[in-house]
One Martini backbone bead per residue (centre of mass of N, CA, C, O) as a GRO file, in nm:
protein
   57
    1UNK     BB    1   1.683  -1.800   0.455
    2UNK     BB    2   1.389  -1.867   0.571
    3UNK     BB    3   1.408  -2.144   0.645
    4UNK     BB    4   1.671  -2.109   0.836
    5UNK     BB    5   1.571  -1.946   1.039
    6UNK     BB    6   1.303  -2.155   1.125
    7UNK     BB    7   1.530  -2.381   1.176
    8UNK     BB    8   1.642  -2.237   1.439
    9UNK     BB    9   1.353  -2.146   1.561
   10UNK     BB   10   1.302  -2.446   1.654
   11UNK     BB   11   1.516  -2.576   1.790
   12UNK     BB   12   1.520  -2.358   2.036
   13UNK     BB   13   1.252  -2.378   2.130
   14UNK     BB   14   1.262  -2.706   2.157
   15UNK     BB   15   1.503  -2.716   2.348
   16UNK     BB   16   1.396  -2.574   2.585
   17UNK     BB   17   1.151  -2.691   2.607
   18UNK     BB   18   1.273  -2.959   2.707
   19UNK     BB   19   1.475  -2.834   2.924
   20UNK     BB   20   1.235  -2.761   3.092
   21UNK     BB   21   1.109  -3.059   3.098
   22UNK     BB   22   1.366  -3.199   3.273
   23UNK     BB   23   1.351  -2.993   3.506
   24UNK     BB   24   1.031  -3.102   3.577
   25UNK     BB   25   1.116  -3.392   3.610
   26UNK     BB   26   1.389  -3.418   3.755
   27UNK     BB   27   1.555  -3.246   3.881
   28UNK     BB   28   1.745  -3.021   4.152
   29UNK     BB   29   1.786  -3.012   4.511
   30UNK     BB   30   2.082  -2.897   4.555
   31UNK     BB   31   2.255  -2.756   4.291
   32UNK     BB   32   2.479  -3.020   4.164
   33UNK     BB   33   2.339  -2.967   3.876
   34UNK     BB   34   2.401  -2.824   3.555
   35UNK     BB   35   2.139  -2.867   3.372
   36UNK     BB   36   1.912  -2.870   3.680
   37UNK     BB   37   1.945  -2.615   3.879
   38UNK     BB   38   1.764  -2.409   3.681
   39UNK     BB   39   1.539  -2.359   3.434
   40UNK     BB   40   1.749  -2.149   3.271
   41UNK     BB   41   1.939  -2.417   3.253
   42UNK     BB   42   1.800  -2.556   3.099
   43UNK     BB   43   1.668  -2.399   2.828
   44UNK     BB   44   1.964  -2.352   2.764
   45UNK     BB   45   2.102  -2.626   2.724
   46UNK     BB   46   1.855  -2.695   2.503
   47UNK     BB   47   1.918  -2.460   2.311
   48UNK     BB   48   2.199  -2.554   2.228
   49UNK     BB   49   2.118  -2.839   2.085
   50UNK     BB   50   1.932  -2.740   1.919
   51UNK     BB   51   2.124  -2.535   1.751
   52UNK     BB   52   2.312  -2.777   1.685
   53UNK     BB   53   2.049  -2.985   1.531
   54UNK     BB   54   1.998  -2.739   1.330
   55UNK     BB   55   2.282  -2.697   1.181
   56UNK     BB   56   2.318  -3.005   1.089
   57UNK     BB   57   2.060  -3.037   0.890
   0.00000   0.00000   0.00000
């Protein structure tokens, strides 16, 4: 039980970080990219990957 607790708080840790690395490499100076339109919306869409790829595994 805690090492899966453990391996979705890395999943979700590691997304958001990517995702909020994704939004400062790339950005979106429009605001019509839904990935990195905002850091928040980075972190989230990132962490969302990551704990779809930490339950996958």
């Amino acid at each position: 039980m805690k090492a899966t607790a453990i391996r979705l708080a890395m999943g979700l840790l590691a997304g958001g970080a990517l995702g909020y690395g994704w939004h400062r490499l790339v950005g979106c100076s429009t605001g019509s990219c839904p990935l990195t339109a905002t850091p928040l919306r980075g972190i989230s869409y990132g962490a969302f990957i990551g704990l779809i790829w930490a339950l996958g595994r």
